[in-house]
N, C-alpha and C positions, 0 to 999 in steps of 0.2 A: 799558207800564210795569207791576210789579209795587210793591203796595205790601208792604214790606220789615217792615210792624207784629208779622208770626209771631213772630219772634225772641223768646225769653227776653227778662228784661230785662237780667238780666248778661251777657248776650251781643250785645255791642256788636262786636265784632270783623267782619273782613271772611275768609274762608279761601281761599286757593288750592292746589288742588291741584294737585301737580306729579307729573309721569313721565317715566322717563327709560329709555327701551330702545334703546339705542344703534343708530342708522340705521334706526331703525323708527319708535317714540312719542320726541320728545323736545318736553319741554315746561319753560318756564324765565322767571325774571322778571328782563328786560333792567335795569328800576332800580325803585327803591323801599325803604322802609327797615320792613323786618315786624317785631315787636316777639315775634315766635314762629316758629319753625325747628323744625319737629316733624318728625324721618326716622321713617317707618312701616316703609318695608323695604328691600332692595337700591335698589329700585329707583321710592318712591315719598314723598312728604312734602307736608308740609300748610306755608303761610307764614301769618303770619294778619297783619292792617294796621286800627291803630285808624280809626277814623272821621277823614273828611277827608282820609288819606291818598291819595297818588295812585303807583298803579304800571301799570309796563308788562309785559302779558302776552304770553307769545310760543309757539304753538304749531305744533308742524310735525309731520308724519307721512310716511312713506314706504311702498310698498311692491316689488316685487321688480321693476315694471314704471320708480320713479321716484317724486319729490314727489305727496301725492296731497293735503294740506294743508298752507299754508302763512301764518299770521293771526297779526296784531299786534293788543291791545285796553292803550289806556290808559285805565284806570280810576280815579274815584275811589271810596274808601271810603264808605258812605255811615252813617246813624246810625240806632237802630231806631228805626221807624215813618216813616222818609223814604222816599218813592217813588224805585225802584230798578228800571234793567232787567236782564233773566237775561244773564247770562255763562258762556258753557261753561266750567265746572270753577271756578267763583268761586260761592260762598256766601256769604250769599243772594243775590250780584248790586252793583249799584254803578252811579253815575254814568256810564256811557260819553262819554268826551271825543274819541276817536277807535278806530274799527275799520276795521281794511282787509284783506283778504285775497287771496292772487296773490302770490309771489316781488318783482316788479318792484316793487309799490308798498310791500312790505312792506320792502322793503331801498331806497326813500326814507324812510321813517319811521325805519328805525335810522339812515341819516343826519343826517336834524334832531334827532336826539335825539343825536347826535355832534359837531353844530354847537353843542346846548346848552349841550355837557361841554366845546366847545373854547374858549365864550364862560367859562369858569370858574363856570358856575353849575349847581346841582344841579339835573336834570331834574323833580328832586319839587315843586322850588320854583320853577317856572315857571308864567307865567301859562296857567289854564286855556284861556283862548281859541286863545293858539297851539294847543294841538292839538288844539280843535275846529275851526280853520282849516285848519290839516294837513287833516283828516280830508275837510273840504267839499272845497279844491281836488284833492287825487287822486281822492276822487271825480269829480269832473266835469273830469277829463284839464288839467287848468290847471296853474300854475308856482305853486305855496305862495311867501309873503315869508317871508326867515327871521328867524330870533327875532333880536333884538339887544340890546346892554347899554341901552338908552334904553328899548326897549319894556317891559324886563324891573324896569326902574327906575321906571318909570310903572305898572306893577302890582304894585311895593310899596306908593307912595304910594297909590293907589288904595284898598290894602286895609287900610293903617296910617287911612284917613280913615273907612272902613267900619264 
């Protein structure tokens, strides 16, 4: 863990950068809701996500052989002077609630996060634990439980009593 205390004070924000070179670097943020959209150039831009936020990072690379990276990071935002781990191309870094890396398991993770979008609720607004549960069962080859309206209803009240 890195403690995140460097930061300006006005600078509470979270940055992601992004790139985009078609069939080579592509890097993109599956959900989340950035309060800044800053394009640098053809082919690169900054998202930035206040504290608390949670988004999904998605990085993939190829080269002339095939996939040579292939990683999901759902993050949350964290707030300055909160302890934070490093995130490739996230500034300064952020809660990790799930990373996974590999084709197979990366493409279970867009599914539960497709079952989240099917159950009608926004992936931002899901309980963190789901996907630090995600995150423990692909790692250790098991079957993830998927998110539901009841569980997701029991982590409002939860946080509304919080």
């Amino acid at each position: 863990m890195t403690d995140c205390s460097f930061r300006p004070r006005g600078d509470v924000l979270t940055t992601v950068e992004l790139t985009w070179i078609e069939k080579r670097i592509e890097h993109w943020v599956r959900f989340g809701h950035p309060i800044e959209d800053r394009i640098l150039d053809r082919r690169r831009r900054l998202m930035s996500f206040t504290p608390d936020s949670v988004f999904a990072f998605i990085r993939w690379a190829a080269n002339d052989f095939g996939t040579v990276v292939s990683c999901i990071d759902i993050v949350r935002a964290v707030r300055a002077g909160e302890a934070c781990q490093t995130v490739p191309f996230v500034r300064p870094g952020g809660e990790s609630l799930l990373r996974q890396s590999g084709w197979p398991k990366v493409r279970r993770v867009l599914e539960a996060i497709d079952g989240v979008e099917a159950l009608g609720i926004d992936p931002t607004a899901a309980c963190p634990d789901h996907w630090q549960h995600l995150h423990h069962r692909l790692t250790a080859a098991q079957e993830p439980r998927p998110y539901t309206r009841e569980r997701h209803e029991a982590w409002l009240r939860r946080r509304a009593a919080s």
